[in-house]
PDB file with SEQRES, HELIX, SHEET and CRYST1 records, atoms N, CA, C and O in Angstrom:
SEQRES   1 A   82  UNK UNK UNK UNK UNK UNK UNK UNK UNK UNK UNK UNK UNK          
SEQRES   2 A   82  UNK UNK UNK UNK UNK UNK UNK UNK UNK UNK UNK UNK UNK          
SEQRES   3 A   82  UNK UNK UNK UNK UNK UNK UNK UNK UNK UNK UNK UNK UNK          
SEQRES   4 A   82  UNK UNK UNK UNK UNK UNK UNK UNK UNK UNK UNK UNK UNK          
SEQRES   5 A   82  UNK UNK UNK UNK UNK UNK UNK UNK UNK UNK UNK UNK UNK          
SEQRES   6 A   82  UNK UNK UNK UNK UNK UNK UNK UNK UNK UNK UNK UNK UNK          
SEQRES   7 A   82  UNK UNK UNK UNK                                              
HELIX    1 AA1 UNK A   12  UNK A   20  1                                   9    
HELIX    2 AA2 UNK A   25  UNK A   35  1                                  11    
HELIX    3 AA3 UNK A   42  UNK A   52  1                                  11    
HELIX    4 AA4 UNK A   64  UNK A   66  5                                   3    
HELIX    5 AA5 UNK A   69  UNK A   81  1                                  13    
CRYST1    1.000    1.000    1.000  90.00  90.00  90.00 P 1           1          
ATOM      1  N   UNK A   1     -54.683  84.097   2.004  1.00  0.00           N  
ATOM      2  CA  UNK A   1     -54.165  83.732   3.307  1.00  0.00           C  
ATOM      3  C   UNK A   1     -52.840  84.475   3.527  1.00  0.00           C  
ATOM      4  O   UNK A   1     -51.861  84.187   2.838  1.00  0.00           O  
ATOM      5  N   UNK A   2     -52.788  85.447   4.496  1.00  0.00           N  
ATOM      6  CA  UNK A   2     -51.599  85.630   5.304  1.00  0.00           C  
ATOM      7  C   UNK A   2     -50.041  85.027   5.899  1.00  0.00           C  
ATOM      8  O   UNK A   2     -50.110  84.861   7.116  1.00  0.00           O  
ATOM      9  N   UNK A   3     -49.278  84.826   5.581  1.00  0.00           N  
ATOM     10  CA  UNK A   3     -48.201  84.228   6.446  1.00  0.00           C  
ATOM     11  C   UNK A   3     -47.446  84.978   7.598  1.00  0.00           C  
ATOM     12  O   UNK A   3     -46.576  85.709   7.126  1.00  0.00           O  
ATOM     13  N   UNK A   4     -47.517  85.017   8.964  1.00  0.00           N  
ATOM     14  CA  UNK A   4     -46.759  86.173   9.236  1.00  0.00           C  
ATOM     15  C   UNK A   4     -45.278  85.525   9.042  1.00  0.00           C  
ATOM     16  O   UNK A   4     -44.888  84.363   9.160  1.00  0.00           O  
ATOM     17  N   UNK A   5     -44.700  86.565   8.747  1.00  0.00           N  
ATOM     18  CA  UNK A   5     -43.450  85.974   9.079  1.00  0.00           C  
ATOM     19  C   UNK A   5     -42.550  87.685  10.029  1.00  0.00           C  
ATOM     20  O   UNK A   5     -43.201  88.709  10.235  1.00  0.00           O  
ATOM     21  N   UNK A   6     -41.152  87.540  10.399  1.00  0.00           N  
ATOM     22  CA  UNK A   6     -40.759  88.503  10.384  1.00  0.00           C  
ATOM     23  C   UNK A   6     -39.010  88.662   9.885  1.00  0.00           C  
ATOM     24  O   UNK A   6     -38.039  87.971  10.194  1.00  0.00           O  
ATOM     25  N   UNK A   7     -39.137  89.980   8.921  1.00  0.00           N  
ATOM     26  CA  UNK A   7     -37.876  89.973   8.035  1.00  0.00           C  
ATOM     27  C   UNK A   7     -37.668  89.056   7.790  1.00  0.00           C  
ATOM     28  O   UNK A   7     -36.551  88.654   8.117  1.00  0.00           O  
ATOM     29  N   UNK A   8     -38.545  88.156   7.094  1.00  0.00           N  
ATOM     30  CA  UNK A   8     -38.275  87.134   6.174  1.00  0.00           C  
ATOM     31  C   UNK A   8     -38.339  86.082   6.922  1.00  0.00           C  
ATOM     32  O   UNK A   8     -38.904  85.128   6.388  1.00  0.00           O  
ATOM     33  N   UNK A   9     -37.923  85.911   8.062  1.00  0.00           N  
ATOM     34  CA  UNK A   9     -37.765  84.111   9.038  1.00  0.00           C  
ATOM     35  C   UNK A   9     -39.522  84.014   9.280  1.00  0.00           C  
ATOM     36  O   UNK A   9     -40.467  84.752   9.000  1.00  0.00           O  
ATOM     37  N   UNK A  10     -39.382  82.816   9.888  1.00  0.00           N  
ATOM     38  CA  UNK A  10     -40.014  82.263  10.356  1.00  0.00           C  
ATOM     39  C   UNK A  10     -40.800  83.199  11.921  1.00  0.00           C  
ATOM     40  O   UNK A  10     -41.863  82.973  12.499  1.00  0.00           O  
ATOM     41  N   UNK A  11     -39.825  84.161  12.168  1.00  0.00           N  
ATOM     42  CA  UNK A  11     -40.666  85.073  13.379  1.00  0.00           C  
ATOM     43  C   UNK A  11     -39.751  85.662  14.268  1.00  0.00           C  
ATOM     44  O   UNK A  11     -38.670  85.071  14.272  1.00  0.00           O  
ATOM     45  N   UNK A  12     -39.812  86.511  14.932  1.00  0.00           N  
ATOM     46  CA  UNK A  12     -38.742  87.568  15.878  1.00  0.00           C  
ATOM     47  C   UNK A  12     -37.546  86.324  15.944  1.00  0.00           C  
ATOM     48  O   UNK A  12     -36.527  86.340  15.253  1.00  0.00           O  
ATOM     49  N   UNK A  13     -37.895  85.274  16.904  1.00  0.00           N  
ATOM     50  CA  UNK A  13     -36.996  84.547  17.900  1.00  0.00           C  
ATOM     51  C   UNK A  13     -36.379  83.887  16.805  1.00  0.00           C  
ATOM     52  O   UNK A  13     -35.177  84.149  16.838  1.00  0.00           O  
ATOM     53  N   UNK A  14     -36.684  83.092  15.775  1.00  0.00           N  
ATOM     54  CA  UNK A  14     -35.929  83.225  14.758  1.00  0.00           C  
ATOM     55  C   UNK A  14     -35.118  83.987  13.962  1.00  0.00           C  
ATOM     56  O   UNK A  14     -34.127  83.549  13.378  1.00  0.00           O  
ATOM     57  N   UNK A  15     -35.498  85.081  13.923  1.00  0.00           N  
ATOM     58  CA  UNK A  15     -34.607  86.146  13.055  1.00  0.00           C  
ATOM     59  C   UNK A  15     -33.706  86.752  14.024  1.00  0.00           C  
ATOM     60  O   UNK A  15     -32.647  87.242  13.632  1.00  0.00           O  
ATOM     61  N   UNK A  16     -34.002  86.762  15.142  1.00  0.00           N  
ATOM     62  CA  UNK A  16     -33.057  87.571  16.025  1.00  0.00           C  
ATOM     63  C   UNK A  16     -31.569  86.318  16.468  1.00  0.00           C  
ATOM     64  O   UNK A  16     -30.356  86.417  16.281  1.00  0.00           O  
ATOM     65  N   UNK A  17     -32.386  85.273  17.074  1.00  0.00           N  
ATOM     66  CA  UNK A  17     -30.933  83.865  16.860  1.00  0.00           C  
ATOM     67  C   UNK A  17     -30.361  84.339  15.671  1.00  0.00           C  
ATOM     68  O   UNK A  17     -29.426  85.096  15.930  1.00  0.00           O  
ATOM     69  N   UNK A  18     -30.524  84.214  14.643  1.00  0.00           N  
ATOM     70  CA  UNK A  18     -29.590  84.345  12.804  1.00  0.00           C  
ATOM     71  C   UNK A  18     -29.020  85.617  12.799  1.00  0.00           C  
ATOM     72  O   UNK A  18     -28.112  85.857  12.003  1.00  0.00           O  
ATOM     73  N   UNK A  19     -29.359  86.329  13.448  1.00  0.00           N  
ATOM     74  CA  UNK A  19     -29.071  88.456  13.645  1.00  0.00           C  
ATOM     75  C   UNK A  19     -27.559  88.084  14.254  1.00  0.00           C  
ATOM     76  O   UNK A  19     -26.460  88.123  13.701  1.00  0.00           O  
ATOM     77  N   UNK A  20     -28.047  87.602  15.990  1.00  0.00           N  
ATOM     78  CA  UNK A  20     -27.068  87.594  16.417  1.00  0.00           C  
ATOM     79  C   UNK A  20     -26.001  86.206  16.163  1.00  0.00           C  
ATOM     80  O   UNK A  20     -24.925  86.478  16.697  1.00  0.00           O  
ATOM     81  N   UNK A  21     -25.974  85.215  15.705  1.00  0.00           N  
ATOM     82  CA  UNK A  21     -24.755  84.003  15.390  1.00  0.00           C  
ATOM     83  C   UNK A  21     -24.273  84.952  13.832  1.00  0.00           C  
ATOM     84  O   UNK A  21     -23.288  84.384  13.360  1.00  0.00           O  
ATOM     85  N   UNK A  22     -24.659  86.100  13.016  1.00  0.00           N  
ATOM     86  CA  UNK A  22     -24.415  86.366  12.221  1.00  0.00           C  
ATOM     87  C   UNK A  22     -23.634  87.710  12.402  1.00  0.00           C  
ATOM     88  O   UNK A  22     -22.551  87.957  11.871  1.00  0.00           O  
ATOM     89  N   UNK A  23     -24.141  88.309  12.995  1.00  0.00           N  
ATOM     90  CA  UNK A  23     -23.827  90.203  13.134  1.00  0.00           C  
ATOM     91  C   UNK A  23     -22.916  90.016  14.635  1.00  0.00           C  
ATOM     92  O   UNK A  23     -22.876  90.925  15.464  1.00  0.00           O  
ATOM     93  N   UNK A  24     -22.425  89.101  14.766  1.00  0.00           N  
ATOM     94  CA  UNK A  24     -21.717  89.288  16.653  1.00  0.00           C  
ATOM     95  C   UNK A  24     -20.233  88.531  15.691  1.00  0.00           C  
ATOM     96  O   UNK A  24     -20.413  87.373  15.314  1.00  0.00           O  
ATOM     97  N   UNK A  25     -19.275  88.992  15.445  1.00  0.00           N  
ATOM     98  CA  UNK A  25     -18.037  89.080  15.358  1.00  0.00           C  
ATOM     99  C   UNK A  25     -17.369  87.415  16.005  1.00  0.00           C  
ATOM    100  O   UNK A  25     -16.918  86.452  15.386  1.00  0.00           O  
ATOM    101  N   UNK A  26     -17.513  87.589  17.087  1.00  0.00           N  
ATOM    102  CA  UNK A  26     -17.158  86.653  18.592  1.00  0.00           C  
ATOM    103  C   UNK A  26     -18.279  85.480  18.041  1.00  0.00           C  
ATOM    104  O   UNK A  26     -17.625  84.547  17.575  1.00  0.00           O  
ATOM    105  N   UNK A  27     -19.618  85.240  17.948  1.00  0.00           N  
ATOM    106  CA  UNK A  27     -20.667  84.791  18.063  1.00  0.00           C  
ATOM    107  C   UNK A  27     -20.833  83.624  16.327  1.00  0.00           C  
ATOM    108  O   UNK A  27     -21.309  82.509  16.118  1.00  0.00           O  
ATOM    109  N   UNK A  28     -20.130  84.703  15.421  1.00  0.00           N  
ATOM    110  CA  UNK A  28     -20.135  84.036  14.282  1.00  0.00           C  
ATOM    111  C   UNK A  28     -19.061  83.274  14.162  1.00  0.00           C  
ATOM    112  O   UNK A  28     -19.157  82.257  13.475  1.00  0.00           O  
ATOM    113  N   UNK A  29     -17.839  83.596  14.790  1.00  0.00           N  
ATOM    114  CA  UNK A  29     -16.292  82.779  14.257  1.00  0.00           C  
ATOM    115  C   UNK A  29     -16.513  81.598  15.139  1.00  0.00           C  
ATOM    116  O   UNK A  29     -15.930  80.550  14.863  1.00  0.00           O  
ATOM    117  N   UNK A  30     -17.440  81.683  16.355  1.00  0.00           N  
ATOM    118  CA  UNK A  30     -17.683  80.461  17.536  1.00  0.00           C  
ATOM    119  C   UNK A  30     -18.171  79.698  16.489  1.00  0.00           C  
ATOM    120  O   UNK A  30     -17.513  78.685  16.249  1.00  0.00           O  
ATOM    121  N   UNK A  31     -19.679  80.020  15.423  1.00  0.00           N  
ATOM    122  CA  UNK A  31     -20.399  78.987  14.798  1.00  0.00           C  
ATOM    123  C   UNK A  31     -19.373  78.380  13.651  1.00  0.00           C  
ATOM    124  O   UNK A  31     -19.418  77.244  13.180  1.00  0.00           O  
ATOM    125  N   UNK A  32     -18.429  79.441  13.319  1.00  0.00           N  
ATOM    126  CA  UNK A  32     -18.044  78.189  12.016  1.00  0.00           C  
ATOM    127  C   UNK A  32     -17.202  77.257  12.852  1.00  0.00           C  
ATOM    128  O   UNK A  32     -17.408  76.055  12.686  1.00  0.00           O  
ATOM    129  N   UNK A  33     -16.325  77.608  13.687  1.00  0.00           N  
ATOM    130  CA  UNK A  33     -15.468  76.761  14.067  1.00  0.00           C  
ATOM    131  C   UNK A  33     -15.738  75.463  14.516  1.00  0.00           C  
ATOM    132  O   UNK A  33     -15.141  74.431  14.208  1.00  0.00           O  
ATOM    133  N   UNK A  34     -16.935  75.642  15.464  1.00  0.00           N  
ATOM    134  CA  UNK A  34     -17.884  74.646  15.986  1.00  0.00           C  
ATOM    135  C   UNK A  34     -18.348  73.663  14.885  1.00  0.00           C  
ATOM    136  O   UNK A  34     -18.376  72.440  15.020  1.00  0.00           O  
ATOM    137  N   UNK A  35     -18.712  74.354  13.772  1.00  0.00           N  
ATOM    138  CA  UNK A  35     -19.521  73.104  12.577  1.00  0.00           C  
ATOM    139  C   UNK A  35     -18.621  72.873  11.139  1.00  0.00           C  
ATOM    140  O   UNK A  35     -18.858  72.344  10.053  1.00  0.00           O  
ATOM    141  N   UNK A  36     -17.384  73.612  11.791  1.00  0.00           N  
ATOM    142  CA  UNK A  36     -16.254  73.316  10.956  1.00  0.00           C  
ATOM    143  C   UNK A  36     -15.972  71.554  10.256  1.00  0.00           C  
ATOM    144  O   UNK A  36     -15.205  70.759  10.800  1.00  0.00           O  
ATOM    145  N   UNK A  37     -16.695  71.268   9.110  1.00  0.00           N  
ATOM    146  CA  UNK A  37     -16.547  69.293   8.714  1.00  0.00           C  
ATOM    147  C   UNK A  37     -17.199  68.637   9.489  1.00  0.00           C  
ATOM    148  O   UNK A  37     -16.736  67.552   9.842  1.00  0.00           O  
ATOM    149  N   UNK A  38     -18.800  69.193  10.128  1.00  0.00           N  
ATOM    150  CA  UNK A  38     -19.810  68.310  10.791  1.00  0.00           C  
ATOM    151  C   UNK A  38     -20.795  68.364  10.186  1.00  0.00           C  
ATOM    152  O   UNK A  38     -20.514  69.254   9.384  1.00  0.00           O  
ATOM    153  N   UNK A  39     -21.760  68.069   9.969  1.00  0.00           N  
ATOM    154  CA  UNK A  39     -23.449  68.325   9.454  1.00  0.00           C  
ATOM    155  C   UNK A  39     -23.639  68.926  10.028  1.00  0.00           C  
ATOM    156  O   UNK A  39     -23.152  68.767  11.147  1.00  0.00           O  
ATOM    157  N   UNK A  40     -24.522  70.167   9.781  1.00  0.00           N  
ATOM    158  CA  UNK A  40     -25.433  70.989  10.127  1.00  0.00           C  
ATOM    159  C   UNK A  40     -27.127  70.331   9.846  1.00  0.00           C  
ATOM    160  O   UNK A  40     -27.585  70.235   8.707  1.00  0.00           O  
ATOM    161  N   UNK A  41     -27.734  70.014  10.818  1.00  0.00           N  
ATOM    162  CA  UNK A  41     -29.234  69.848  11.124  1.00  0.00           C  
ATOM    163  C   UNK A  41     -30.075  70.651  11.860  1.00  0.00           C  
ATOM    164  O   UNK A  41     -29.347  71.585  12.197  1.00  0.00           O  
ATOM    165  N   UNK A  42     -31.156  70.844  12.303  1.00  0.00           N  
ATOM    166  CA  UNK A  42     -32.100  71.549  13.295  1.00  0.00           C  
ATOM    167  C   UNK A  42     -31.506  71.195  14.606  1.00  0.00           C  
ATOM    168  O   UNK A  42     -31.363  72.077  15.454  1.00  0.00           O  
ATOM    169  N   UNK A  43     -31.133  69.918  14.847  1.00  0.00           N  
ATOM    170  CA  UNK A  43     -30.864  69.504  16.374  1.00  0.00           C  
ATOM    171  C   UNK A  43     -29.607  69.765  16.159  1.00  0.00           C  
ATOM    172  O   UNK A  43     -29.445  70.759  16.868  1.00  0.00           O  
ATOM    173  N   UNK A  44     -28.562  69.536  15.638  1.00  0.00           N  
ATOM    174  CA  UNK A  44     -27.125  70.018  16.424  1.00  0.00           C  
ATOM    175  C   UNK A  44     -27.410  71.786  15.587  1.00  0.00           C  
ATOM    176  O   UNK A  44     -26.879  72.579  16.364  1.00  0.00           O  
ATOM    177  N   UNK A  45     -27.883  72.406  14.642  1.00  0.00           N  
ATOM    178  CA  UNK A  45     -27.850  74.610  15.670  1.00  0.00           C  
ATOM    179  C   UNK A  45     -28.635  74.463  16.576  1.00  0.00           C  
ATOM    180  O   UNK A  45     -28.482  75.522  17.186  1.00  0.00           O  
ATOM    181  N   UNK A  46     -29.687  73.672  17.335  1.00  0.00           N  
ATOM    182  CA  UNK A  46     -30.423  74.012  18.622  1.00  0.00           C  
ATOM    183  C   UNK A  46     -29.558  73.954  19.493  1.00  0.00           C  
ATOM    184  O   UNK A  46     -29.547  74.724  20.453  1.00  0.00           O  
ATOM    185  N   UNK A  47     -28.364  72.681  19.225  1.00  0.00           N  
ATOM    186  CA  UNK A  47     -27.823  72.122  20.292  1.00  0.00           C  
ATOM    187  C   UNK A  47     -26.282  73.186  20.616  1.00  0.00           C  
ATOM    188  O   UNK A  47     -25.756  73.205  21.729  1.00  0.00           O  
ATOM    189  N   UNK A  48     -25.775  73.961  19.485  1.00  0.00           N  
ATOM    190  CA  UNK A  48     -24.920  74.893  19.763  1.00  0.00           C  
ATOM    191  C   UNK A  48     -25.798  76.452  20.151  1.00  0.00           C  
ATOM    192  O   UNK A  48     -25.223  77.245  20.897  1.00  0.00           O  
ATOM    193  N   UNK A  49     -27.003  76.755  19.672  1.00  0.00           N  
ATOM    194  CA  UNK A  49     -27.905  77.432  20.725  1.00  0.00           C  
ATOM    195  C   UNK A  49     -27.603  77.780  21.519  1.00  0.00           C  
ATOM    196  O   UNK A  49     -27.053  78.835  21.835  1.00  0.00           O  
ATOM    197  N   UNK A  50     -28.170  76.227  22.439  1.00  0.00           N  
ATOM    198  CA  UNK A  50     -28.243  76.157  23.810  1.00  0.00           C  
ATOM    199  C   UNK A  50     -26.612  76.317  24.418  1.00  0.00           C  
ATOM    200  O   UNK A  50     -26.494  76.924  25.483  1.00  0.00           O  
ATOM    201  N   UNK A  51     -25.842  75.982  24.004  1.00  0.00           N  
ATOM    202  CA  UNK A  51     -24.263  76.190  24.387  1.00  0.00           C  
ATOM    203  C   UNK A  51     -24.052  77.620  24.669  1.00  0.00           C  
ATOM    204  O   UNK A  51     -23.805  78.303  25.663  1.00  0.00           O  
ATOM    205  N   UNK A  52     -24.333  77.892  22.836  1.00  0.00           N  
ATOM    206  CA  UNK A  52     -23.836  79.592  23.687  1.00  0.00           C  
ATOM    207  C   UNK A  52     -24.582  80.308  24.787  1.00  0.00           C  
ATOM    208  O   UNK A  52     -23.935  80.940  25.623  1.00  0.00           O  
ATOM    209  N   UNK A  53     -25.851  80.255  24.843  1.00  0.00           N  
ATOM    210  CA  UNK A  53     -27.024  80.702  25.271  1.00  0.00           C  
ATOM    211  C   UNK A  53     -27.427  80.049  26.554  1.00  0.00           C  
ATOM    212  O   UNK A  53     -28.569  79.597  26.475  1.00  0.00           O  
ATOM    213  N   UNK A  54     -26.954  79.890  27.505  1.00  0.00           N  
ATOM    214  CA  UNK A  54     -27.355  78.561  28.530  1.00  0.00           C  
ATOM    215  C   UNK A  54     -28.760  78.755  29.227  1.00  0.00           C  
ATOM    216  O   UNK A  54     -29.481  77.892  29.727  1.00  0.00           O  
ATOM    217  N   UNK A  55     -28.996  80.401  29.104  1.00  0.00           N  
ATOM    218  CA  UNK A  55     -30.175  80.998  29.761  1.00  0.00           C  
ATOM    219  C   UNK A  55     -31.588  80.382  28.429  1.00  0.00           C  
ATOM    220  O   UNK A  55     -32.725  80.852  28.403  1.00  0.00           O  
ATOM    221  N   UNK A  56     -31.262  79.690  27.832  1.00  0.00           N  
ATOM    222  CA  UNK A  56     -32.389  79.651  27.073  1.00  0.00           C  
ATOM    223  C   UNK A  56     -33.041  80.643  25.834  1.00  0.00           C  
ATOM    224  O   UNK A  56     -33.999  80.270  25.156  1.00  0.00           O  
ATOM    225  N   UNK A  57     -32.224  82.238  25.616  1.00  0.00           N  
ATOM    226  CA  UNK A  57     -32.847  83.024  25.302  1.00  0.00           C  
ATOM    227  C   UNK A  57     -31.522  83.886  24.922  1.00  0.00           C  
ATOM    228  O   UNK A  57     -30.520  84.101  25.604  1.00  0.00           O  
ATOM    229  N   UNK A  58     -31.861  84.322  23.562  1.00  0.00           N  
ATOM    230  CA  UNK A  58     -30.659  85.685  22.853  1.00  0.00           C  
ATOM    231  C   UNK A  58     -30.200  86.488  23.732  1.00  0.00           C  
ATOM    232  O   UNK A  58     -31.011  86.592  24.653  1.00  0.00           O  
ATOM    233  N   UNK A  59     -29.382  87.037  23.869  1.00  0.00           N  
ATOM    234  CA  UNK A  59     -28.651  88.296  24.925  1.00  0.00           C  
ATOM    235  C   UNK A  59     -29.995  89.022  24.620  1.00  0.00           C  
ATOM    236  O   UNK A  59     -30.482  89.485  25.652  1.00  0.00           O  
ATOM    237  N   UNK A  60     -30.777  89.271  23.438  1.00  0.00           N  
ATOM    238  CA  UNK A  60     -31.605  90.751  24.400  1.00  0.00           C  
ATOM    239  C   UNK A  60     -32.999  89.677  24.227  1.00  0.00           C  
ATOM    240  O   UNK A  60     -33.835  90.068  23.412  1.00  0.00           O  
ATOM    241  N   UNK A  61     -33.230  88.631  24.795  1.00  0.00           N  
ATOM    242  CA  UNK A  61     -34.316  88.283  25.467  1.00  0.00           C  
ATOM    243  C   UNK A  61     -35.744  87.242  24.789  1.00  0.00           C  
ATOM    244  O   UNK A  61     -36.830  87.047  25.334  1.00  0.00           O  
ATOM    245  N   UNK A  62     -35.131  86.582  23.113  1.00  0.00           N  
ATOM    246  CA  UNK A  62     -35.872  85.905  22.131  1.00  0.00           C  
ATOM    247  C   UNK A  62     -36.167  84.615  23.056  1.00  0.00           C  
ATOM    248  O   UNK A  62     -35.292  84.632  23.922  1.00  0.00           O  
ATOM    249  N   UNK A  63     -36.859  83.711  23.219  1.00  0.00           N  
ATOM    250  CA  UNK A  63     -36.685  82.743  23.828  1.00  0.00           C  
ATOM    251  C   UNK A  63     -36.478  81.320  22.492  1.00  0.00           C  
ATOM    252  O   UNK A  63     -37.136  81.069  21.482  1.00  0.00           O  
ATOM    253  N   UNK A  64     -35.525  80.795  22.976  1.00  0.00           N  
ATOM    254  CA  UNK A  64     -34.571  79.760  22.409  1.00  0.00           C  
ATOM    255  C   UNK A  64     -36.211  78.527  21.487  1.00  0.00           C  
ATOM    256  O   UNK A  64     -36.493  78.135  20.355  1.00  0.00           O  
ATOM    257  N   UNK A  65     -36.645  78.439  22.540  1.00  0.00           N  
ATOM    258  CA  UNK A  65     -37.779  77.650  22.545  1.00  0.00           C  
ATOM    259  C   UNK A  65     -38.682  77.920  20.854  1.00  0.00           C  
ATOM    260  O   UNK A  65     -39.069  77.050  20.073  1.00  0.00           O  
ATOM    261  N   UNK A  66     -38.786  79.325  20.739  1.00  0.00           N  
ATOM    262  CA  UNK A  66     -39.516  79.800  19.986  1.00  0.00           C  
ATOM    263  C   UNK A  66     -39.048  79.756  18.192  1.00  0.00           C  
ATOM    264  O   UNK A  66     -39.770  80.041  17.237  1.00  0.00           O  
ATOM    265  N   UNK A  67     -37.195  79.167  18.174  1.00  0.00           N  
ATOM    266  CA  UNK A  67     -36.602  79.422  17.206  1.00  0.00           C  
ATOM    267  C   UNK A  67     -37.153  78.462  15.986  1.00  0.00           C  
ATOM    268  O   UNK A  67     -37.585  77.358  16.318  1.00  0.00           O  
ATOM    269  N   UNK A  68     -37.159  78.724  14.979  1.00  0.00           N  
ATOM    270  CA  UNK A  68     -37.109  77.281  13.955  1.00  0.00           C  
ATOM    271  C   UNK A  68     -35.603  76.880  13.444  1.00  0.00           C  
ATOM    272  O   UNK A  68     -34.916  77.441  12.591  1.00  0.00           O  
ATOM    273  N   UNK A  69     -35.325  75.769  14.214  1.00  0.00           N  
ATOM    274  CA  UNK A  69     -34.204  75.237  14.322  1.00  0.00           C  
ATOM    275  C   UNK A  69     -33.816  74.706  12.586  1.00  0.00           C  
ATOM    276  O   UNK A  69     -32.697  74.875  12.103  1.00  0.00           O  
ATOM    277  N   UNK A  70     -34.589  74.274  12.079  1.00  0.00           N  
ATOM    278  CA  UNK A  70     -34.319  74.096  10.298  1.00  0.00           C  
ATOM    279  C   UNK A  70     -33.670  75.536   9.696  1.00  0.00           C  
ATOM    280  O   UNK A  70     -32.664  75.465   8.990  1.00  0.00           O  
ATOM    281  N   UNK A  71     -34.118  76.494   9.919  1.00  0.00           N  
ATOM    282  CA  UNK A  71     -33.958  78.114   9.089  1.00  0.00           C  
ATOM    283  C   UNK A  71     -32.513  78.179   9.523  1.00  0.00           C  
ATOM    284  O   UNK A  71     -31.522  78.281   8.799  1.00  0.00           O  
ATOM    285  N   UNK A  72     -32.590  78.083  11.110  1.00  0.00           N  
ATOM    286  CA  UNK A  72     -31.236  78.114  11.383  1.00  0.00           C  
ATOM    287  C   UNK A  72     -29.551  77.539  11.033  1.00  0.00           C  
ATOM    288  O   UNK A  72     -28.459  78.077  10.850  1.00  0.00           O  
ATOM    289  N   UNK A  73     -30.070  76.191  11.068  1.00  0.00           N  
ATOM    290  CA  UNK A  73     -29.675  75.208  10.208  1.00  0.00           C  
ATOM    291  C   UNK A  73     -28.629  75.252   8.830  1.00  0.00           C  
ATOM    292  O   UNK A  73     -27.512  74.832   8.527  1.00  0.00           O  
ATOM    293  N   UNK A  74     -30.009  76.230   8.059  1.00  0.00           N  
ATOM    294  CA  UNK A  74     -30.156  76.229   6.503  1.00  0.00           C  
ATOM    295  C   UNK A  74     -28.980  77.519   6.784  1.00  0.00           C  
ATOM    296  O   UNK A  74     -27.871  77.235   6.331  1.00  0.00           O  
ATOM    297  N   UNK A  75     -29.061  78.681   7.363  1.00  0.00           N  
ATOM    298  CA  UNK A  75     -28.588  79.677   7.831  1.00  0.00           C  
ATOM    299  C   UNK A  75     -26.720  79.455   8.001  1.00  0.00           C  
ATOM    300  O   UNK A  75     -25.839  80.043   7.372  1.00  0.00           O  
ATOM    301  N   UNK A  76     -26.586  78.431   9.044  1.00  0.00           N  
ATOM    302  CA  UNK A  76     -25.281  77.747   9.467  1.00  0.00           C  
ATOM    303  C   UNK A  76     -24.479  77.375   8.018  1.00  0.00           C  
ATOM    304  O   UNK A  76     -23.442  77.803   7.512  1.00  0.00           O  
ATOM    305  N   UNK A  77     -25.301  76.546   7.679  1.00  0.00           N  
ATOM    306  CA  UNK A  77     -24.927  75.825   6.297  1.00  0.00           C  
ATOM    307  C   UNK A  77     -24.455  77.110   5.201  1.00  0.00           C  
ATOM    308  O   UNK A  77     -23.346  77.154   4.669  1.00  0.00           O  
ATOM    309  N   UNK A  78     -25.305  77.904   5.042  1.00  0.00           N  
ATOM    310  CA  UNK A  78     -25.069  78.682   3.734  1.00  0.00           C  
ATOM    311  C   UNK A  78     -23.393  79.501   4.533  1.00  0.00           C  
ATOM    312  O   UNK A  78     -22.401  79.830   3.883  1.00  0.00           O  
ATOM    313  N   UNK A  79     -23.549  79.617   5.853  1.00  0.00           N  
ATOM    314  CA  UNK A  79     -22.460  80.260   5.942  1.00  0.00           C  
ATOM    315  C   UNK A  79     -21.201  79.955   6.000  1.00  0.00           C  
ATOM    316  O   UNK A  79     -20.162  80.600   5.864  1.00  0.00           O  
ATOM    317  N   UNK A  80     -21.544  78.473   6.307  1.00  0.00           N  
ATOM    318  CA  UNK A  80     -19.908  77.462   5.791  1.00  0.00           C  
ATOM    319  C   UNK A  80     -19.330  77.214   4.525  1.00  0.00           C  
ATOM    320  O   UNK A  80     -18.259  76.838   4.050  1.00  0.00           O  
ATOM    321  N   UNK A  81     -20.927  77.720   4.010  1.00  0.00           N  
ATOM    322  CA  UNK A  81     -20.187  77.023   1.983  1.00  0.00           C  
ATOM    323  C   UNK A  81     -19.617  78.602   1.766  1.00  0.00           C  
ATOM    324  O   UNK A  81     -18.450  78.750   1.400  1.00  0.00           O  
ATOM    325  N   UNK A  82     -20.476  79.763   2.002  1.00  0.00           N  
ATOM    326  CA  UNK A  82     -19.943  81.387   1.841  1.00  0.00           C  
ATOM    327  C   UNK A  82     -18.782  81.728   2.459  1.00  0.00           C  
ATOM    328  O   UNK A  82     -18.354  82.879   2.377  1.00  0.00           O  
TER     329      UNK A  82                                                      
END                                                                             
């Protein structure tokens, strides 16, 4: 059996959310500050997502909808303890 995945996530709209809260300068210092001594879960990175993102969808066009909010999550987290 097959898994698709892409570069490792869960699929484009996933890997591209983690690309950009990671590789955007502006985009990454927003996420720590934001989850600076809060829990990180699936629903509050969906819910800072949707903050930065109000259109629903990455600057070049992933739709928000499509993300796996856990990877992301897991993603947030590793980058507060790093």
């Amino acid at each position: 059996m097959t898994t698709k995945t892409y570069n490792g996530w869960t699929n484009r709209a996933t890997w591209n959310a983690a690309l950009w809260l990671t590789n955007s300068e502006s985009f990454y210092h927003m996420m720590l500050d934001h989850f600076q001594g809060d829990e990180v879960n699936a629903n509050s990175a969906r819910e800072f997502c949707h903050l930065v993102w109000p259109c629903g969808e990455t600057p070049d066009g992933d739709e928000l909808s499509d993300v796996n909010w856990a990877e992301i999550a897991d993603m947030i987290t590793e980058s507060l303890e790093g």
